[in-house]
C-alpha positions as CSV (number, residue, x, y, z in Angstrom):
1,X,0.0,0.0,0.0
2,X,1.3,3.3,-1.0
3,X,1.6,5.9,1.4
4,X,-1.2,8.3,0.6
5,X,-3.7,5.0,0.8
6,X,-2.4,3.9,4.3
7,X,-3.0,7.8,5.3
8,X,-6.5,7.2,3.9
9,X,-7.2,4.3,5.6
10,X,-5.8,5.7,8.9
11,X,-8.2,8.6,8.7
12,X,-11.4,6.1,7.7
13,X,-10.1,4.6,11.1
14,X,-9.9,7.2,13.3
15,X,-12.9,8.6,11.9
16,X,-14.7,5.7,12.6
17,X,-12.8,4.4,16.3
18,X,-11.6,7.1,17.4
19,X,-10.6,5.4,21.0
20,X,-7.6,3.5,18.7
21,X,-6.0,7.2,18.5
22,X,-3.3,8.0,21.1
23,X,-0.6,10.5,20.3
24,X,2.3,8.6,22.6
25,X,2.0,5.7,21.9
26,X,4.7,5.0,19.8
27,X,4.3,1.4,18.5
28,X,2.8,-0.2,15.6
29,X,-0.5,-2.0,16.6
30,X,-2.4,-4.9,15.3
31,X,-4.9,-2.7,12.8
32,X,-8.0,-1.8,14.0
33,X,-7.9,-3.5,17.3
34,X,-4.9,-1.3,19.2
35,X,-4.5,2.1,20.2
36,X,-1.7,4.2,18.6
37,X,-0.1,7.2,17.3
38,X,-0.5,8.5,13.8
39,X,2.7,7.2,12.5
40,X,1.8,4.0,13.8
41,X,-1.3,3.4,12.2
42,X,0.1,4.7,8.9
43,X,2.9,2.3,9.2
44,X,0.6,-0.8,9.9
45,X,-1.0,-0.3,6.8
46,X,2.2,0.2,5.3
47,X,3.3,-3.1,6.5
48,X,5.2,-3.0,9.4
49,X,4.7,-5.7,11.8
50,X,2.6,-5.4,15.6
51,X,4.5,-4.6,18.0
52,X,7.1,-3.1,16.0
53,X,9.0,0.0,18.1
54,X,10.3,3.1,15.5
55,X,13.1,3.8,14.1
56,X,14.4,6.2,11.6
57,X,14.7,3.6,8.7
58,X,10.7,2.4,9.7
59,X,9.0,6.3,10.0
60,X,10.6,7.1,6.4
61,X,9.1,4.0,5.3
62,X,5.8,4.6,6.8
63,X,5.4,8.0,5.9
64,X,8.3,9.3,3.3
65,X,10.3,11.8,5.3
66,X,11.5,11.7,9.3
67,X,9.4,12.3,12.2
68,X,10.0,16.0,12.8
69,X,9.6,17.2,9.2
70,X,5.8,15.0,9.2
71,X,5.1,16.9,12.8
72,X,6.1,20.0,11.8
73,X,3.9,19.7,8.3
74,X,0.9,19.0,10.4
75,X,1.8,21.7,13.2
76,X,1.8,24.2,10.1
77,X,-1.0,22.9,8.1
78,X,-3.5,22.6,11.4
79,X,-2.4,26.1,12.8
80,X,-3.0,27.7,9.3
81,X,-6.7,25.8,8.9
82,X,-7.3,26.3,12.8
83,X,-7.4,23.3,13.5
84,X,-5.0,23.4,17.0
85,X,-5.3,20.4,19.3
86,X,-5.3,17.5,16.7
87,X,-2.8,15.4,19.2
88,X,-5.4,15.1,21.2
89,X,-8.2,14.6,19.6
90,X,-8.9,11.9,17.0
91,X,-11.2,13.9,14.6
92,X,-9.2,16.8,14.4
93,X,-6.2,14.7,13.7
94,X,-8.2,13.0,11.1
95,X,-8.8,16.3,9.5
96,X,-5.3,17.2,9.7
97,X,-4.4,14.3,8.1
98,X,-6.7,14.9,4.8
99,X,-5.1,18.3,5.1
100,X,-1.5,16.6,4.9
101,X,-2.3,14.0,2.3
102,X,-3.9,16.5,-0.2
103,X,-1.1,18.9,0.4
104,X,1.9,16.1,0.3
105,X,0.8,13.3,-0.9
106,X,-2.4,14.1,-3.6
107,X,-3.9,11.6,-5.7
108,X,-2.4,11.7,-9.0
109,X,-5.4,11.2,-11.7
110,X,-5.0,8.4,-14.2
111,X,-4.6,10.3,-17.7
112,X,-1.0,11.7,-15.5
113,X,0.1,8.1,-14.8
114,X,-0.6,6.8,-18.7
């Protein structure tokens, strides 16, 4: 799974349990049935196995660039759209999420791919 499709499915599932989102912890959980931090949602749909603790090798693959560039993105992106508080709340990190993967990380239609 791409990156901008493990985003998507990490917003569907915040959206939807919003209880599996907590900002510190830092591990990647078994989808859908563990709490967890954005990266580490993104990075089980990426792949990476349960359990997993990070590293700098496993948040580039999960989400393209380190840990404080991703942070500071959303930091900007949720201060500019007012959306201040999203590591703490589920739905507002949901929303700055769709903010991210529009702005980083947009779909690319299929007439540019042919």
């Amino acid at each position: 799974m791409n990156i901008r499709q493990a985003i998507l499915q990490t917003i569907d599932l915040l959206t939807e349990f919003p209880n599996l989102y907590r900002f510190c912890r830092v591990v990647v959980p078994i989808k859908g049935e563990e709490p967890a931090c954005l990266i580490g949602h993104i990075a089980a749909f990426r792949g990476e196995p349960a359990g997993k603790t990070f590293d700098n090798e496993m948040i580039e693959n999960a989400i393209g660039v380190d840990e404080a560039l991703f942070y500071s993105r959303l930091n900007h992106i949720s201060f500019e759209n007012e959306n201040v508080g999203w590591s703490f709340n589920a739905a507002k990190a949901a929303i700055a999420l769709r903010q991210y993967v529009d702005e980083y990380h947009p779909a690319v239609s299929e007439e540019i791919q042919s």
